[in-house]
N, C-alpha and C positions, 0 to 999 in steps of 0.2 A: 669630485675630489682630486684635486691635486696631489696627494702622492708624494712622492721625493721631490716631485719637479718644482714644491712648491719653496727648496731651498737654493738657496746662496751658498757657497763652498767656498774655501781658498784655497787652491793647488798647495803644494811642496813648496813653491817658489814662490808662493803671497799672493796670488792674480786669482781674481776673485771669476767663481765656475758657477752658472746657472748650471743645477740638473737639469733643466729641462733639454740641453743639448744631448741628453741620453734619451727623451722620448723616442721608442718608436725601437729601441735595442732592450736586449735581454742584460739585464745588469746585475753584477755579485757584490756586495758591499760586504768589506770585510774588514773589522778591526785589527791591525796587527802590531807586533811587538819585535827588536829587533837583538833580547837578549832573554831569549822563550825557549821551551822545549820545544814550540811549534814553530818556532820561526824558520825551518826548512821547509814548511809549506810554501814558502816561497816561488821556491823551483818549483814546484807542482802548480802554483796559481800560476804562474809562468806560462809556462807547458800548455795549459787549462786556455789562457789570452790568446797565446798564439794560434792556437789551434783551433776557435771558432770566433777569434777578432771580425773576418774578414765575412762571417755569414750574420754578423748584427750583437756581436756579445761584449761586454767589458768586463772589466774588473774594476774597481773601485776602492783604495786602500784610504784606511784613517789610521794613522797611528795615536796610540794612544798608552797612556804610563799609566792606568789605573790599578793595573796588576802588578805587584810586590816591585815597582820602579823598574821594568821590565824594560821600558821607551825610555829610555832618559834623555835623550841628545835631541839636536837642535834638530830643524828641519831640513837645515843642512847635513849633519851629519847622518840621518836617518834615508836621504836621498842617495849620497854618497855611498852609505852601508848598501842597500837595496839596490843599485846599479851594479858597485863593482861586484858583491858577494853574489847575488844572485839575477843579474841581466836584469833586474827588473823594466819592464818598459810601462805596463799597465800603469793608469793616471794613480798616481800619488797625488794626496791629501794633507793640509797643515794638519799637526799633534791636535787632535781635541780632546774630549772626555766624552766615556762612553757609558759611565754611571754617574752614583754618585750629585751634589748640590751643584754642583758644573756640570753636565749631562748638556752634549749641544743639541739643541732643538730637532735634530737631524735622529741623532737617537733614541730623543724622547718621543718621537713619531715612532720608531719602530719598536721602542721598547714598549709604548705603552698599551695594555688590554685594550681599552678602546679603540683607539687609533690601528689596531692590530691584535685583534681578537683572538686569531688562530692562532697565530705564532709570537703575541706580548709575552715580555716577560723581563727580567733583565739580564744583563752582559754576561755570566759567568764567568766568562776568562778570554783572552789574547785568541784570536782567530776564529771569532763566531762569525758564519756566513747569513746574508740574507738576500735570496735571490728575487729579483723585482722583476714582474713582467716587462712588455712592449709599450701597455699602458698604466705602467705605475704603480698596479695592484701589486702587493706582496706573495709570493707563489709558495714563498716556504720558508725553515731558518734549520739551517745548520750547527753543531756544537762542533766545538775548534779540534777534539778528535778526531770529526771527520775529514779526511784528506783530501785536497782535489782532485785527484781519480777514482775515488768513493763511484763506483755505481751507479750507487740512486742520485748523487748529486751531478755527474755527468749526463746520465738519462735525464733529468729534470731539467737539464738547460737546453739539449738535445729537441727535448718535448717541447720546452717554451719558442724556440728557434723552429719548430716545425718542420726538422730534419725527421 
């Protein structure tokens, strides 16, 4: 099984991303929004990148307007927002859909029971995590209350990285 790697992505900037350049790293897929209650998770996914980038870990953002038009701006303006407001560096993602009859392939892999038994389900809201192993398995999924220095989701990437 192929896994995440078996998608196609377009960066922020439209240049089209094999996941499979993340095989072999611990990756956090997170849907985000840039006019949310969670959207100071930011700094914290931040904080989160910097701080275990350099031993095999990413971040992964999708923005995404499914929730009450929460995203609304271009790819542009959602990059700009996320640089200057919060240093973002971690790989940004073009706007997709993370529910819903547009749901990009990418989600409907994670979202769905089969494809993802343990942790199927759908999107709830702006800043659900889904941490993917080394090899692509699913390790776990997050609900967008939980923080980037949550604990158990530090330990869990901790755990996957074999610190």
């Amino acid at each position: 099984m192929e896994g995440i790697y078996q998608f196609v992505m377009q960066d922020i900037k439209g240049t089209n991303v094999d996941l499979s350049v993340y095989r072999d790293k611990i990756v956090l897929i997170v849907n985000v929004a840039s006019k949310c209650g969670f959207t100071p998770q930011y700094k914290g996914l931040e904080e989160l990148y910097t701080k275990y980038k350099d031993k095999g870990f990413v971040i992964l953002g999708f923005p995404a307007n499914n929730f009450m038009g929460q995203e609304p701006g271009s790819n542009e303006e959602i990059q700009s927002f996320c640089s200057l407001t919060y240093g973002v560096t971690f790989p940004m993602f073009s706007k997709i859909d993370v529910k819903g009859k547009n749901k990009h392939p990418l989600y409907g892999y994670l979202t769905d029971k089969k494809t993802n038994p343990k942790f199927g389900g759908d999107i709830t809201w702006n800043f659900n995590k889904f941490l993917i192993g080394k090899n692509g398995e699913i390790l776990n999924r997050y609900d967008s209350a939980v923080k980037p220095d949550d604990p158990k989701l530090v330990g869990d990437i901790e755990k996957a990285l074999g610190d």
